[in-house]
N, C-alpha and C positions, 0 to 999 in steps of 0.2 A: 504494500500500500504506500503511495505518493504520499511524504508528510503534506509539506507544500505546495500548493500551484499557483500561479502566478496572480502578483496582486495581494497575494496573504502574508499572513506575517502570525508570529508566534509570542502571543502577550503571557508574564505571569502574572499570576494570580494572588501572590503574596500566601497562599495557604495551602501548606503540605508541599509544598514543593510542584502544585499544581499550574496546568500554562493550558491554555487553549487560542485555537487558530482563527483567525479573523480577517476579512480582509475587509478597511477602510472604505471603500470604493464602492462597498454595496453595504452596507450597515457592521456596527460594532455595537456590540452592547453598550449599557449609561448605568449610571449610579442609581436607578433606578432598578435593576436588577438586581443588582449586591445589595440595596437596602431591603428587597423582599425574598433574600435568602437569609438574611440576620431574622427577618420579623417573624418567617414561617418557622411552624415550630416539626417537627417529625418525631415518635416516640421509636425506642427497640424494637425492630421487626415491621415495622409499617411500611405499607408499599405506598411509593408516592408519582402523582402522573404530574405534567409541567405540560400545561397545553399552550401552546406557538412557543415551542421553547429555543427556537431561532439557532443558533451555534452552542445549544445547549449550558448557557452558564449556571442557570441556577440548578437542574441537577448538580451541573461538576460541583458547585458550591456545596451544596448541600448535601453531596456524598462525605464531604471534611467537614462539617457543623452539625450532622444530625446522625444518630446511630440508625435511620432508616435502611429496613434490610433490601428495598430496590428501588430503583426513580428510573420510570420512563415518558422522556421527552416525547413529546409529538409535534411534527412539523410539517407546513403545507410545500413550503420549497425545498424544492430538491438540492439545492446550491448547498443550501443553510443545512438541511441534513445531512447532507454528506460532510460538511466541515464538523457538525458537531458528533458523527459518528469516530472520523478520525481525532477528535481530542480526545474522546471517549477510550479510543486505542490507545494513543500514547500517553496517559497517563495509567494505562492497565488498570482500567475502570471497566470491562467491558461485563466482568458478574454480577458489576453494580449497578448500570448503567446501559438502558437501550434506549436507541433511538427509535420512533416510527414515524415514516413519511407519511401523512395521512391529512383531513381537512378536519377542522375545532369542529365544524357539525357536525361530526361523523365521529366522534371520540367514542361517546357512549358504546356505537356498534363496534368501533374500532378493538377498543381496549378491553371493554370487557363492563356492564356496568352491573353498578354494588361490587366495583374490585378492591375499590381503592382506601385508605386510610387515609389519606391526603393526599387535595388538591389544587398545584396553587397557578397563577396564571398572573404576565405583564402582559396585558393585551395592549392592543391600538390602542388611543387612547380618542383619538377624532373623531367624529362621525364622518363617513364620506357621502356631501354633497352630488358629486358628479364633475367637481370640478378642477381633477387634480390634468396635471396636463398628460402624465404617465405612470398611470396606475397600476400599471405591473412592475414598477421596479422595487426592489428589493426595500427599501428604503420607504416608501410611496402606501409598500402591503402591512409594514413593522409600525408606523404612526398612525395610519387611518385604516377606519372600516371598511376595506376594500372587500376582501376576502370574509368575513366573519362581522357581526357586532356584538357590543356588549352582553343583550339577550343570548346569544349563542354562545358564548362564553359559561355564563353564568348559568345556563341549560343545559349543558353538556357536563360543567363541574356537578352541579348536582347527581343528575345522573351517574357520574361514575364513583359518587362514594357510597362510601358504605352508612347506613343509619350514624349518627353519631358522627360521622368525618368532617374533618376538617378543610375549608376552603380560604386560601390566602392570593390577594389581589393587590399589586397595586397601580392607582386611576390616578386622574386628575379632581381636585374638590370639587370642582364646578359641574362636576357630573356626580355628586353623591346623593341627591333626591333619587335620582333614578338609580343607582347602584341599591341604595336599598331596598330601593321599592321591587325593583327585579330579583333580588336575590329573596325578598319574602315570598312573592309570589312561586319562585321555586324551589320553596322549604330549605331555603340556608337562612337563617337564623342569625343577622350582624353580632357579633359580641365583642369585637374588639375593634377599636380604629385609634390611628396613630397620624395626624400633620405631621409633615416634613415642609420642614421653611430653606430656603438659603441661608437666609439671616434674622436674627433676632428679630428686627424692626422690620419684616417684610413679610407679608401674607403668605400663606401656605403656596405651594404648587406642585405637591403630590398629596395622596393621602393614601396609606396603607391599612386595608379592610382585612378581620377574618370573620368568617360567618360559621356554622356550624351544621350541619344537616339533622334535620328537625328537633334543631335546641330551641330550647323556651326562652322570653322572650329577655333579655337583660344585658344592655351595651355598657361596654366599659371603654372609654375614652381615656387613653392613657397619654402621658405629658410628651409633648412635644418633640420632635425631634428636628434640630438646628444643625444645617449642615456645615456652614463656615464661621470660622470666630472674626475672620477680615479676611480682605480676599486672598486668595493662593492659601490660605491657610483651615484647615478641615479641623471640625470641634473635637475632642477627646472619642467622642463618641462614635463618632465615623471611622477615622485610623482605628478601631477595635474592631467596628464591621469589616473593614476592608482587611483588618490583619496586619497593619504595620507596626 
């Protein structure tokens, strides 16, 4: 197997001596990832699915932060599956670790549903108008609902957990009326949500959800989390997530 093809390139991960492939040119993952493999939690022995898991980082993450006994990615391009299958290889992840090329609407049949113990998902986070100028690129499918929307997301996590599992997401705030409202109507149950700001003095611009599959009803809103103390510089909190 080709580590490399042209274009990519080989990031570490700061954890376990972990590195996965990437190439700039058609999307790299964002802090946006790594802060919803710190927030997801996985117990001993839980199988966990990552739906649009793109060059798969939050498995590889999440194979070094959680004693989960299996994580399988699902991804709709081929590009992105085949890079995150071979990261998968050369970190000798592959007992831990599969990839499936497959579409988020089709999880449930895909995967298997009532498999999972956890399921967590960085979806697009846009809605797609109509108005992108090229909506198949790589880039174009990872921001907006081109391919999938939130409902679908949140339809398919359902579906593939087990009574009691766990669902971990992270949106943009300005869509959390409707993240709840969708994820009640498909018996995930919010219990936990976390703001992520830049800066102290600056309004959120992520927000990290977990919900629970047919848990009762009791949200817990936990303090904040600040991603820089001034700029170039990452608060305490972050350097722990990312592992430096």
């Amino acid at each position: 197997m080709t580590l490399l093809r042209e274009g990519e390139r080989l990031d570490d991960l700061n954890r376990n001596g972990l590195q996965i492939i990437q190439n700039p040119s058609k999307f790299c993952f964002g802090m946006d990832a790594v802060l919803l493999s710190g927030f997801a939690r996985a117990g001993k022995g839980d199988l966990v699915a990552d739906l649009g898991t793109g060059t798969g980082i939050i498995p590889i993450l999440m194979s070094a932060k959680t004693e989960a006994a299996h994580l399988t990615g699902l991804e709709i391009q081929a590009e992105s599956a085949d890079m995150a299958r071979r990261s998968v290889a050369y970190n000798h992840l592959e007992e831990k670790i599969s990839i499936e090329e497959g579409d988020i609407k089709e999880a449930s049949r895909l995967l298997g549903a009532a498999s999972f113990d956890v399921v967590t998902s960085n979806p697009p986070y846009m809605e797609y108008t109509g108005g992108l100028k090229n909506p198949e690129l790589p880039k174009a499918i990872a921001r907006h609902e081109v391919l999938c929307s939130l409902e679908d997301v949140v339809r398919e996590a359902s579906r593939l957990l087990k009574t009691g599992g766990h669902f971990f997401m992270v949106h943009r705030p300005f869509r959390l009326v409707e993240i709840f409202e969708v994820m009640t109507r498909y018996h995930l149950e919010p219990k936990r949500m976390k703001m992520v700001h830049p800066f102290a003095d600056r309004e959120a611009n992520m927000v990290l959800v977990e919900g629970v599959r047919g848990g009762r009803p009791m949200l817990k809103v936990e303090k904040p989390l600040i991603v820089y103390e001034k700029p170039g510089v990452y608060m305490p909190e972050i350097y722990d997530i990312y592992g430096y």
